[in-house]
C-alpha positions in Angstrom: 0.0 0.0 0.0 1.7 3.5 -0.8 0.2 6.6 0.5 -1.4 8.0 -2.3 -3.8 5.0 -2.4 -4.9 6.4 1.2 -8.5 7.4 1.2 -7.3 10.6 3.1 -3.8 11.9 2.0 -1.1 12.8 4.1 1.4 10.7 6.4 -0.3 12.1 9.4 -3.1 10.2 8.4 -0.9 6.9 8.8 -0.5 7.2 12.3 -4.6 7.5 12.3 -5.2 4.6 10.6 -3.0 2.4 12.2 -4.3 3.4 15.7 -7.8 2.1 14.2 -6.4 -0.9 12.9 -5.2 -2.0 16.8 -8.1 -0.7 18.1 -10.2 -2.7 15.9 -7.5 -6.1 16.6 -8.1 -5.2 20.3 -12.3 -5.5 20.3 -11.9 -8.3 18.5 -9.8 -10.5 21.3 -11.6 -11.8 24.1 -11.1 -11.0 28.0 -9.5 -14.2 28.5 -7.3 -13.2 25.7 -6.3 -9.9 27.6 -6.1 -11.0 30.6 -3.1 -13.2 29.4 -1.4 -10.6 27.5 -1.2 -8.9 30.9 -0.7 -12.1 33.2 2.8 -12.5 30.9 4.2 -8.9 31.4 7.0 -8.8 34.1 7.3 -6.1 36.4 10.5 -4.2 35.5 13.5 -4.6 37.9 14.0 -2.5 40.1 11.2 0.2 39.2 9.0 0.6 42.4 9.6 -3.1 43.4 8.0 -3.9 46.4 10.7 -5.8 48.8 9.4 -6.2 51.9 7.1 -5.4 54.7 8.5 -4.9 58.2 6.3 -4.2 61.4 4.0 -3.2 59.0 6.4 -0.9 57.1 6.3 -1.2 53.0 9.9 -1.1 51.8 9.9 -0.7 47.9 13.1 -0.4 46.1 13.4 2.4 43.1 17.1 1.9 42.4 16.7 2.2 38.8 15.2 5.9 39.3 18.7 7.7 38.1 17.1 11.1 37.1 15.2 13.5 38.7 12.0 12.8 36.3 11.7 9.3 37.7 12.0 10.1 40.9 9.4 12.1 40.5 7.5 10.1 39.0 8.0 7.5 42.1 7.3 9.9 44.5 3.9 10.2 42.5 3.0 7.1 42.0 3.5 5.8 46.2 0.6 6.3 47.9 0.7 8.0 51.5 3.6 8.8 53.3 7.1 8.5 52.1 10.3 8.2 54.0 12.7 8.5 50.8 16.4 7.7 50.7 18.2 9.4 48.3 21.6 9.4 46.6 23.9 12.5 47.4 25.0 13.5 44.0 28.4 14.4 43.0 27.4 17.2 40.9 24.2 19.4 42.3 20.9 18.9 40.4 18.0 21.2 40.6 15.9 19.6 42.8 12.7 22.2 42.8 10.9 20.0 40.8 10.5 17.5 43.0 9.4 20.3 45.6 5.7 20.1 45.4 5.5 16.2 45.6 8.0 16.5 48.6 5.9 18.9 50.5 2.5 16.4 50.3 4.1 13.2 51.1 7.6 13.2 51.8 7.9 13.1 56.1 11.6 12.2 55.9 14.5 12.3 53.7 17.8 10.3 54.2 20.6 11.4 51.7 23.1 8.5 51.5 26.8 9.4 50.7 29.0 12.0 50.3 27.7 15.5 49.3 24.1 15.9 50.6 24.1 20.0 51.1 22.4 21.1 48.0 19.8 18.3 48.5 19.3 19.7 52.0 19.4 23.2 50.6 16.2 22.5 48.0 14.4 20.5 50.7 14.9 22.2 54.1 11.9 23.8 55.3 10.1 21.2 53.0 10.2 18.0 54.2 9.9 18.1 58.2 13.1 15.6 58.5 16.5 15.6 57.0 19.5 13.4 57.8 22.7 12.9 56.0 24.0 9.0 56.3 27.1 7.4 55.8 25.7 4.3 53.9 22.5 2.4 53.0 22.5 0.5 56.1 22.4 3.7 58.4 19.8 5.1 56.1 17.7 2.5 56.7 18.2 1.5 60.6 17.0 5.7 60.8 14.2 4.2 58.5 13.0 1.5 60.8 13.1 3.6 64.2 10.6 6.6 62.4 7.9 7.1 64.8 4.9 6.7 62.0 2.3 4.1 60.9 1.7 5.5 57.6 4.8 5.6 56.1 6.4 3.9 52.8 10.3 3.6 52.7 11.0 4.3 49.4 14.6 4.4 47.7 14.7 6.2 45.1 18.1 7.9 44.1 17.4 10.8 41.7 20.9 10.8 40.1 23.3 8.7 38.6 26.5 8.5 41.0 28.4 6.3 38.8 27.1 2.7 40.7 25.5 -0.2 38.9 22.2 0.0 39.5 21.9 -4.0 39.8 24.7 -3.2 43.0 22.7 -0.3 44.6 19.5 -2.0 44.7 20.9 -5.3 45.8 22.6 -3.6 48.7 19.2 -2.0 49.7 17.3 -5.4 49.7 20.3 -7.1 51.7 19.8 -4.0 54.0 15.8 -4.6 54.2 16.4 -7.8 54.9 18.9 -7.2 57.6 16.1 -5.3 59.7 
């Protein structure tokens, strides 16, 4: 088929048509047929993966979250409270876009590593609770003693500080598994 043998001309109209095409292909399957399109799709690794739940406490593991836009979209996408651990970049992002999520559901932050002051710049006098840690494992023993019922630990780093993200997010389910 070439376009000019298109009732309507124009490649726009392409993009038209072939959305109508799968729409059509998707009436036509049944439920059953759907449901195991969806039943086969694997939840991608470390992208909001849910690792554990201590004393009640979600712990869900966000490793793969190396930009700012993901993270935000993490902190979006978890419902209720958050206690987020972060990564302390080596070079300063800009942060502010991750303000207005912060404000409505972030209680505590916890910056792992070394330079954590322009994270605690942005977020000071935004989220009630800052620390700075030393390592995962301090992040989250400061994690586990938070004085809250409603709370999600979620670890999410927002940059890339040059560690595979297969390593990082181990580390934080050995850590969750520690507790």
């Amino acid at each position: 088929m070439t376009i000019e043998t298109l009732a309507k001309q124009g490649r726009d109209r392409i993009h038209t048509g072939l959305a109508g095409i799968d729409t059509q292909r998707l009436k036509a399957m049944r439920n059953a047929s759907l449901r195991a399109c969806f039943n086969r799709l694997e939840e991608t690794r470390y992208r909001l993966e849910f690792v554990a739940r201590v004393r009640g406490r979600e712990y869900i593991n966000d490793a793969a979250s190396r930009s700012i836009n993901a993270t935000w979209y993490a902190l979006e996408s978890t419902q209720g409270g958050i206690i987020w651990i972060a990564d302390a970049p080596r070079q300063a992002g800009d942060y502010s876009r991750l303000v207005p999520s912060a404000l409505r559901k972030v209680r505590m932050l916890l910056i792992v590593g070394g330079d954590s002051e322009n994270m605690r710049k942005t977020f000071t006098g935004v989220i009630p609770t800052i620390y700075a840690c030393p390592n995962m494992a301090a992040a989250l023993q400061k994690a586990y003693r938070y004085e809250a019922d409603d709370v999600k630990v979620l670890y999410s780093p927002a940059c890339d500080n040059g560690t595979d993200v297969e390593v990082e997010a181990e580390a934080f389910r050995h850590e969750v598994n520690e507790l």
